[in-house]
C-alpha positions as semicolon CSV with decimal commas, in nm:
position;residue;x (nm);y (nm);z (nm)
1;X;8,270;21,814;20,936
2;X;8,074;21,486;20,870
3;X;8,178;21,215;21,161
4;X;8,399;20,979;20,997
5;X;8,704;20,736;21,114
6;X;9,012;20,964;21,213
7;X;9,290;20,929;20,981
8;X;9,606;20,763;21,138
9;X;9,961;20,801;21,094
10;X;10,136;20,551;21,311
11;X;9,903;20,561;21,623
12;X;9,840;20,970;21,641
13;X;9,512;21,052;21,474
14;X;9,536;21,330;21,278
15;X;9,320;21,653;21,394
16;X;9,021;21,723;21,186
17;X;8,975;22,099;21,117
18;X;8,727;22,290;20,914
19;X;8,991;22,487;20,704
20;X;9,336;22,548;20,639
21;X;9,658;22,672;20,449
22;X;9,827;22,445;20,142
23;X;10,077;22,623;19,941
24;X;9,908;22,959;20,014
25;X;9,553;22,858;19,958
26;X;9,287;22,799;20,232
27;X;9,075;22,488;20,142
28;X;8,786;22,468;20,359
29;X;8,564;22,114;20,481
30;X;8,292;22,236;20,326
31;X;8,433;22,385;19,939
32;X;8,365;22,698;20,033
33;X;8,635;22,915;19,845
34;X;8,499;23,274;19,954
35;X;8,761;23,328;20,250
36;X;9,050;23,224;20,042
37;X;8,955;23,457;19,778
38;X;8,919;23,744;20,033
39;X;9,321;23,654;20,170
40;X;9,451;23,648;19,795
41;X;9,271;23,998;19,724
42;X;9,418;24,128;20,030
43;X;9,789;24,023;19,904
44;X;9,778;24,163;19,601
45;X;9,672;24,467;19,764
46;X;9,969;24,515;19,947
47;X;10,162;24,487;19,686
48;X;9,956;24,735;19,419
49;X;9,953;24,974;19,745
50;X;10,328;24,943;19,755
51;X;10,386;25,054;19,369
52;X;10,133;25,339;19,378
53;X;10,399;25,571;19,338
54;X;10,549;25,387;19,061
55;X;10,184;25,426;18,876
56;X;10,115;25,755;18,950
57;X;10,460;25,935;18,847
58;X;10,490;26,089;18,576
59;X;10,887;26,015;18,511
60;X;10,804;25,658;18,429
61;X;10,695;25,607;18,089
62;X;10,394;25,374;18,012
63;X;10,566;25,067;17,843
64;X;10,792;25,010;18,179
65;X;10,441;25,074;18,381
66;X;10,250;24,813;18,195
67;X;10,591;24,550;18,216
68;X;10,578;24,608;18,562
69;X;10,197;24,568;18,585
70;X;10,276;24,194;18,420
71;X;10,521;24,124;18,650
72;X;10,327;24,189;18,977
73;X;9,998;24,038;18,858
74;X;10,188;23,687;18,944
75;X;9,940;23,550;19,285
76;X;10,092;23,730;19,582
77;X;10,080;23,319;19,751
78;X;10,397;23,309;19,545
79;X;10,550;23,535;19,733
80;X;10,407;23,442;20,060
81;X;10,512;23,052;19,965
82;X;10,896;23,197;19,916
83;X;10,950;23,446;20,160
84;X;10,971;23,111;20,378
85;X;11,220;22,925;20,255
86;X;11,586;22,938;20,212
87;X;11,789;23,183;20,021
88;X;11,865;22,912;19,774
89;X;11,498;22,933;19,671
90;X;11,522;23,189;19,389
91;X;11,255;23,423;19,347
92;X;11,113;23,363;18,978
93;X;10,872;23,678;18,762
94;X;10,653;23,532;18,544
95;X;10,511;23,764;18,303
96;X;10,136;23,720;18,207
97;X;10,096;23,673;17,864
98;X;10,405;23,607;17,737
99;X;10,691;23,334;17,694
100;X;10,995;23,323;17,848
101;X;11,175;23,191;18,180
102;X;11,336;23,401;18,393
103;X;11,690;23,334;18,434
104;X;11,781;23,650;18,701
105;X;11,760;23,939;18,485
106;X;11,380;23,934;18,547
107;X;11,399;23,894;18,906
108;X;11,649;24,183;18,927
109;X;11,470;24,409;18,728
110;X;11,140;24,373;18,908
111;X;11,366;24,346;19,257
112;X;11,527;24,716;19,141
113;X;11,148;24,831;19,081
114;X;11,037;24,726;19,415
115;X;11,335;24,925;19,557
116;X;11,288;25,189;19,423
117;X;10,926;25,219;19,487
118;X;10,974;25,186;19,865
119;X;11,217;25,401;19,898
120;X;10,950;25,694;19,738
121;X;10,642;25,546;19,935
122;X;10,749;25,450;20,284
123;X;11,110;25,679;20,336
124;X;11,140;26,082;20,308
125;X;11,454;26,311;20,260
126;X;11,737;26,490;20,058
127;X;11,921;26,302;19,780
128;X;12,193;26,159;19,856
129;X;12,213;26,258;20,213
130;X;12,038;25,935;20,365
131;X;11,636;25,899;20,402
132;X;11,416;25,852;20,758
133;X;11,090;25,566;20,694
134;X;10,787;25,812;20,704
135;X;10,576;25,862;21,001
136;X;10,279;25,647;20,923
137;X;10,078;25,444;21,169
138;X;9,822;25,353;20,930
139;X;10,114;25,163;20,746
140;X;10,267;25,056;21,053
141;X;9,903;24,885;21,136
142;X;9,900;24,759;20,804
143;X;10,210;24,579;20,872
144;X;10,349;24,764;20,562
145;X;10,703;24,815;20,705
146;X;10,684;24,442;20,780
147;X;10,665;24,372;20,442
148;X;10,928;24,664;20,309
149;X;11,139;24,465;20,527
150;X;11,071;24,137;20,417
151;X;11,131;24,243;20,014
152;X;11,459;24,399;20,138
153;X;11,598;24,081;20,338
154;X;11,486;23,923;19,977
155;X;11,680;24,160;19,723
156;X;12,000;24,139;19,909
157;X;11,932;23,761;19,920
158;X;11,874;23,693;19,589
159;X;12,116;23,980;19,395
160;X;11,875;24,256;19,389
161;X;12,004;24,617;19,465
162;X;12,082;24,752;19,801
163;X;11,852;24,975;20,013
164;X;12,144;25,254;20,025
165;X;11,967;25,520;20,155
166;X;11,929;25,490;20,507
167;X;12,054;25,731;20,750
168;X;12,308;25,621;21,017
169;X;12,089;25,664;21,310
170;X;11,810;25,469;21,146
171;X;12,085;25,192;21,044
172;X;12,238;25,155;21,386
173;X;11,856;25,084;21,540
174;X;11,817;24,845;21,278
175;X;12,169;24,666;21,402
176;X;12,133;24,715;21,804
177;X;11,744;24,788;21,843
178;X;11,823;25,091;22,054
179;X;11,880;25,438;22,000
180;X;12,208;25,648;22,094
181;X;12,019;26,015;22,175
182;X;12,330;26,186;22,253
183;X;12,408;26,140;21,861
184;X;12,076;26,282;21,701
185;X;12,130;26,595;21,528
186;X;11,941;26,851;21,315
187;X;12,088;26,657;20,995
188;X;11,874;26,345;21,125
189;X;11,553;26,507;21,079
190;X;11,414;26,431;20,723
191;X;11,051;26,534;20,743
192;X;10,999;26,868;20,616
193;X;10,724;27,063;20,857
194;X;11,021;26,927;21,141
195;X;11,303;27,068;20,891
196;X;11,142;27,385;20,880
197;X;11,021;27,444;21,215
198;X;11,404;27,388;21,358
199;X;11,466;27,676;21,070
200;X;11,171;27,936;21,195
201;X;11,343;27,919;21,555
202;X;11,699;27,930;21,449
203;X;11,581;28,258;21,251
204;X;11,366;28,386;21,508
205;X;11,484;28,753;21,579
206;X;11,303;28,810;21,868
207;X;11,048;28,669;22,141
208;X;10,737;28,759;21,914
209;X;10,839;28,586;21,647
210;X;10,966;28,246;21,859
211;X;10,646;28,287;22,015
212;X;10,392;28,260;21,676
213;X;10,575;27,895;21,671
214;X;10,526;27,853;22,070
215;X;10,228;27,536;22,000
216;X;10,450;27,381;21,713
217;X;10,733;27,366;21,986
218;X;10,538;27,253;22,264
219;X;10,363;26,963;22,052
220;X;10,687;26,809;21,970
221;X;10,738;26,767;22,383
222;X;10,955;27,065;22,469
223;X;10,796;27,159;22,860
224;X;11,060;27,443;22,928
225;X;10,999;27,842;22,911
226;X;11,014;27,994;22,578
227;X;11,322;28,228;22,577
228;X;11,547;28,322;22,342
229;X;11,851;28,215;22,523
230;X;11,664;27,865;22,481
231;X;11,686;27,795;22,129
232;X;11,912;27,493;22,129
233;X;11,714;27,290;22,357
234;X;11,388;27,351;22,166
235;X;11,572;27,242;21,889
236;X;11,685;26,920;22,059
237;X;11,264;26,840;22,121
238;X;11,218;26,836;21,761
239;X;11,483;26,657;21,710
240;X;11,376;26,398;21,947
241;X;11,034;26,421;21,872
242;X;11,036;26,371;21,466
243;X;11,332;26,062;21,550
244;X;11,222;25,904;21,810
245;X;10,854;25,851;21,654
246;X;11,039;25,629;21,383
247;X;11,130;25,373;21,638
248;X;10,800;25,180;21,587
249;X;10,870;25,157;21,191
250;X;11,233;25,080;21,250
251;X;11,097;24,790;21,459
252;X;10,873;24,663;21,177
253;X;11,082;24,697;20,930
254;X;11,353;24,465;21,162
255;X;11,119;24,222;21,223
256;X;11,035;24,162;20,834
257;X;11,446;24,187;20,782
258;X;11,451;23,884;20,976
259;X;11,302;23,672;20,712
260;X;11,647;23,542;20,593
261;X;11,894;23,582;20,920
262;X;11,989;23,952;20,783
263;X;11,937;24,118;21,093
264;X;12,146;23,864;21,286
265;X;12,418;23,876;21,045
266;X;12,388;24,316;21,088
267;X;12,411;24,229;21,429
268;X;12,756;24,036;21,427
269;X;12,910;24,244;21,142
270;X;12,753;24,623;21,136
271;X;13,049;24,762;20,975
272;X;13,049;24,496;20,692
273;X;12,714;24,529;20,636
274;X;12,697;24,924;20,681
275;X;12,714;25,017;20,285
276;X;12,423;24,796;20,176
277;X;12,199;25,080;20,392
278;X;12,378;25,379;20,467
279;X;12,660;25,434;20,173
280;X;12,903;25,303;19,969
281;X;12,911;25,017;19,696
282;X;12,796;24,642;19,738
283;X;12,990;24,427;19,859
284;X;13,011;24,078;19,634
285;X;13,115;23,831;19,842
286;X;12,786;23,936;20,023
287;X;12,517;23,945;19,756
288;X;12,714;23,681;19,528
289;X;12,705;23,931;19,229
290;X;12,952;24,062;18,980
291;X;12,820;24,361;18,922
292;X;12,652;24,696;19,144
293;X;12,288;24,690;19,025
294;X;12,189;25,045;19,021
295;X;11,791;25,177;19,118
296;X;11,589;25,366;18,822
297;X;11,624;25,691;19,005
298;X;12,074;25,629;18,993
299;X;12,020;25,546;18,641
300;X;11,915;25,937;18,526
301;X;12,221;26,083;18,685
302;X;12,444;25,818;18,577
303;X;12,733;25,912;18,397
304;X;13,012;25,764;18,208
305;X;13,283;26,016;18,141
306;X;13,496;25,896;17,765
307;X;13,832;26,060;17,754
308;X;14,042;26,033;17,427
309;X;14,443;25,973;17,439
310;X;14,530;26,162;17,099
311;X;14,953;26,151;17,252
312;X;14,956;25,804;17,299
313;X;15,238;25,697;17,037
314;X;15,425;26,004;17,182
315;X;15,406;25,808;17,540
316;X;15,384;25,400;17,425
317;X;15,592;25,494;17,104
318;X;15,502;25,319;16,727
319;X;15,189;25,058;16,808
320;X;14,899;24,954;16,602
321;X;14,637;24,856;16,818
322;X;14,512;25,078;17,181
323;X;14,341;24,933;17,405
324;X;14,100;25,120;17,620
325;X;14,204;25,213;17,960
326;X;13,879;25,193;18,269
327;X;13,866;25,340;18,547
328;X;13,579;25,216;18,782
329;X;13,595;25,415;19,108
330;X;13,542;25,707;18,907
331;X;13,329;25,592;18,586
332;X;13,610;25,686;18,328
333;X;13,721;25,504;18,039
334;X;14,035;25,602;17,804
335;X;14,093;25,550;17,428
């Protein structure tokens, strides 16, 4: 920089520096705008990397692709500038090329499409039967599962839908940062080369066949003889093994939860906060919404069952008008 007469506030001088960040962008002393350019590229990388899946399945038709396109072309500063603040700073989608302003039905659709799309790239398992983060250390260098959790703190914040497919052991980490071994099962492992190996030893009839899977077992850190009489403990290595491995991503993933208190509040109240991860329905007085916002993937196998009352005078006697009859614990509506 060019010597000049510090600037003063009070009697500090302020520090002269060659560069630095304003509302997401670097300015530099000398106008040179080719490392901010390099950091903005780099954030909207992250996020294109995190809806790959979303571009590349085919179960998502092309209109909702290119909507979704619109919505995440907004500068990833905005969503480095907001991730900051308060929850009472509401996320806003502004959609490139066209009018509008987006009073929350925006923000929860693209906060529903976010979901959804991490829970494809970064987590692995069964349906309904609760999902382990994938084993990935090039996203855990990334800082990848920093950012998952970062968008998750944000859609609970701001009345997105729930990440409600954890499994318990990966939920209670995320609550006490430590794991409880002694409750790992078989039913924990979500990966499926672990999934099957536990199945080619549990069906092993014999030595020779336990032993074709004898540098598979080892690998996953079981240092015992190979015996048939020694099936359960193998099993317990790859249990461990495949689990245990997680803890860095569970780690990440805490530290970008963090963003708006959440983790402290899973801390305090685990059993409050247990169906926003694991199972169960949202709970309002937490998110502040009225109704259960449902991921794409819920949406297919959603399904309203309409019953129709044809004895109704027999039972209510001589009436005119009949008013429909709801039931929402199990989706059921009477007329």
């Amino acid at each position: 920089m060019t010597t000049q007469d510090p600037i003063m506030v009070g009697l500090q001088p302020l520090e002269a520096v060659n560069q630095l960040t304003y509302l997401g962008s670097i300015p530099a002393s000398d106008r040179d705008g080719d490392y901010d350019v390099v950091c903005q590229i780099a954030k909207a990388g992250v996020v294109f990397q995190l809806l790959r899946p979303i571009w590349s399945t085919p179960k998502i038709d092309l209109a909702t692709k290119i909507r979704l396109l619109n919505f995440t072309l907004v500068e990833a500063d905005q969503w480095q500038r907001k991730k900051a603040a308060s929850p009472t700073s509401v996320l806003r989608v502004v959609p490139i090329g066209e009018a509008g302003v987006d009073t929350g039905a925006l923000r929860k659709e693209f906060l529903s499409d976010m979901i959804s799309g991490i829970e494809s790239r970064f987590f692995e398992g069964p349906e309904n039967k609760g999902k382990n983060p994938k084993y990935s250390l090039t996203d855990l260098d990334n800082e990848n599962f920093r950012t998952v959790g970062e968008i998750i703190a944000v859609s609970l914040a701001q009345g997105g839908p729930s990440p409600a497919f954890f499994k318990e052991w990966c939920y209670n980490v995320l609550c006490s940062g430590e794991v409880d071994f002694s409750c790992l099962s078989k039913e924990d492992v979500a990966d499926v080369e672990s999934s099957l190996l536990i199945s080619k030893v549990e069906d092993a009839a014999d030595i020779q066949s336990l032993m074709l899977w004898a540098d598979e077992i080892v690998s996953c850190g079981y240092t015992n003889q190979i015996e048939m009489d020694s099936k359960e403990s193998m099993i317990r290595a790859i249990v461990l093994h495949c689990t245990t491995r997680l803890i860095p991503m569970l780690q990440e993933l805490k530290k970008g939860m963090e963003l708006y208190g959440l983790v402290n509040l899973m801390a305090v109240n685990p059993e409050a906060c247990h169906s926003l991860f694991v199972t169960g329905k949202i709970l309002k007085w937490m998110t502040g919404q009225s109704h259960v916002p449902i991921l794409p993937d819920e949406k297919r196998h959603f399904k309203i069952t309409c019953k129709f009352d044809h004895e109704c005078k027999e039972r209510l006697g001589d009436h005119s008008i009949c008013y429909p009859v709801v039931s929402a614990s199990t989706v059921t509506f009477v007329l």
